[in-house]
C-alpha positions, -999 to +999 in steps of 0.1 A: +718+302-693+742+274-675+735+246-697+759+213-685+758+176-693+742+156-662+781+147-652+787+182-647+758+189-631+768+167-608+799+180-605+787+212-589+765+192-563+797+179-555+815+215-551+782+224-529+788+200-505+822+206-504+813+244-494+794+231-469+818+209-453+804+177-468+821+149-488+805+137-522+791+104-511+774+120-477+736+113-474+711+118-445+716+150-441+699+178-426+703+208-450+686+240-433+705+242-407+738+238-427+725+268-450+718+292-420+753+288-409+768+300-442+746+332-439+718+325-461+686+333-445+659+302-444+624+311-435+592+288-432+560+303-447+526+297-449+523+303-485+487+313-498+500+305-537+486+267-543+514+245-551+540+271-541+569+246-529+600+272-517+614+302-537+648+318-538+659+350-538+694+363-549+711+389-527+744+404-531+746+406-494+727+372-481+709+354-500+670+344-489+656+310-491+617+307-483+600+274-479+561+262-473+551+251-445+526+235-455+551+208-462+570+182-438+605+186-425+618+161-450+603+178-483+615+212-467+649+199-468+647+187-503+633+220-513+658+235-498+682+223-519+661+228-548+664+263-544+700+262-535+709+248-573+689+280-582+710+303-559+742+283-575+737+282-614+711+305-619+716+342-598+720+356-631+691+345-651+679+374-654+649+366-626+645+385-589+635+352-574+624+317-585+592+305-575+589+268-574+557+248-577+549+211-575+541+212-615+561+235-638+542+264-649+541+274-687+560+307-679+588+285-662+620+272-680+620+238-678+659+228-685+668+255-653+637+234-629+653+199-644+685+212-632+673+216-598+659+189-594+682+168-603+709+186-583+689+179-554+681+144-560+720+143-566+725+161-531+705+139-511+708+105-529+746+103-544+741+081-573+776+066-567+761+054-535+728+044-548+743+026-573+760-007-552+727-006-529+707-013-560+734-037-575+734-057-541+699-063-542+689-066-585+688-102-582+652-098-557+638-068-575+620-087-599+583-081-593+558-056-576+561-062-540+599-065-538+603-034-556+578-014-537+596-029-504+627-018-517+616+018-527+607+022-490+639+008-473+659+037-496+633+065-484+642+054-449+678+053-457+689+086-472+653+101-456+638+123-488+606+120-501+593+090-518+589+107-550+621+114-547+635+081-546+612+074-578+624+102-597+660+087-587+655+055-599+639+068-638+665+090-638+692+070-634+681+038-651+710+041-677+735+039-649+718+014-629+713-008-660+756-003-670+767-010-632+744-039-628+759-056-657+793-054-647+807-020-657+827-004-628+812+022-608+840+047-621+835+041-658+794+048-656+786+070-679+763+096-665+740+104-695+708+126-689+672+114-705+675+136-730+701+126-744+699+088-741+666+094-764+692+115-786+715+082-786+687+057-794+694+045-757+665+027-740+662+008-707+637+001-683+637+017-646+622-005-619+594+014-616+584+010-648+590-032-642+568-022-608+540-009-631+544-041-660+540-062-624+511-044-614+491-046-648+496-081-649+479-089-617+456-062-623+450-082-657+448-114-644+425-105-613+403-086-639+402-118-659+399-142-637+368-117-621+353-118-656+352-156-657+341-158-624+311-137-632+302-155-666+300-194-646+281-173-625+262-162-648+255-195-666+246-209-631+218-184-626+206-195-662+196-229-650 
């Protein structure tokens, strides 16, 4: 097992794009075809497996990468680097292949599938460029619909799947909450979930100030519907 601290991890997304030809901070970018050139074979499947995402397959002569279908070009390229953190840190985990699925199965090791998907998310959305973008724009993100807006504008921007950008920002709510508050961006420290709960360490991620928004109008409308209905009630009366 390759166990690493979230830095490190992140450290290896950054040697992978540097086999690849690609700086640290590069984003937007469109993976397949970058994988094919190094010899790894990518193929599109119609799985039949529900909830079968990609899998990987380690080969001492080229390496095989299958992906769903079923799935749009955008989450294909994310999965495809999800598998690629498999091929990197995990060939010799004592598994054939690695079958990926949209919810962890019980059988599955969940530290090796966090590890992926973080190095994706890492791949895709740098946090050291996510990281200003957020800081540039704290000040608005202060309620439901100018969160949500904002959400979408960094789908468009670094073009993954909107889960994606949500996984991002819970993930990296430690960071965001150090740069916004004036630590430099080279001084973050990069500290996984884990072990921020270890450290007594706990922030709030903007989707989680998203949701607080949300339950408050949801409270209020429910309340004020509830009124509504009781004068209407008392009107019927007489």
């Amino acid at each position: 097992m390759n166990y690493c601290t979230k830095y490190e991890l992140y450290q290896t997304v950054a040697h992978i794009k540097a086999s690849l030809g690609l700086d640290t901070d590069k984003y937007n970018i469109d993976l397949i075809p970058l994988l094919k050139n190094t010899g790894i074979k990518v193929e599109i499947l119609p799985f039949q497996t529900v909830g079968l995402r990609g899998m990987a397959i380690p080969d001492n002569v080229h390496d095989i990468i299958l992906l769903s279908s079923k799935r749009n070009l955008i989450e294909q390229n994310f999965d495809a680097a999800h598998e690629v953190m498999h091929l990197e840190m995990h060939r010799h985990c004592c598994s054939k292949a690695f079958h990926c699925f949209e919810k962890i199965k019980p059988n599955q090791n969940s530290y090796i599938e966090w590890q992926a998907n973080e190095g994706a998310a890492e791949f895709f959305v740098p946090y050291l460029v996510l990281l200003p973008i957020i800081k540039s724009e704290y000040h608005l993100l202060n309620n439901l619909s100018c969160i949500e807006a904002f959400k979408k504008e960094l789908v468009s921007l670094f073009k993954v799947p909107e889960a994606v950008i949500k996984y991002r920002l819970d993930n990296l709510k430690y960071e965001i909450q150090q740069y916004v508050s004036g630590i430099p961006l080279d001084e973050i420290e990069v500290l996984s979930l884990a072990k921020q709960k270890e450290r007594n360490i706990f922030c709030k991620s903007l989707n989680e100030i998203s949701n607080e928004n949300f339950n408050r109008k949801l409270y209020a409308w429910i309340s004020y519907k509830n009124l509504s209905q009781n004068i209407e009630n008392q009107y019927n009366i007489f």
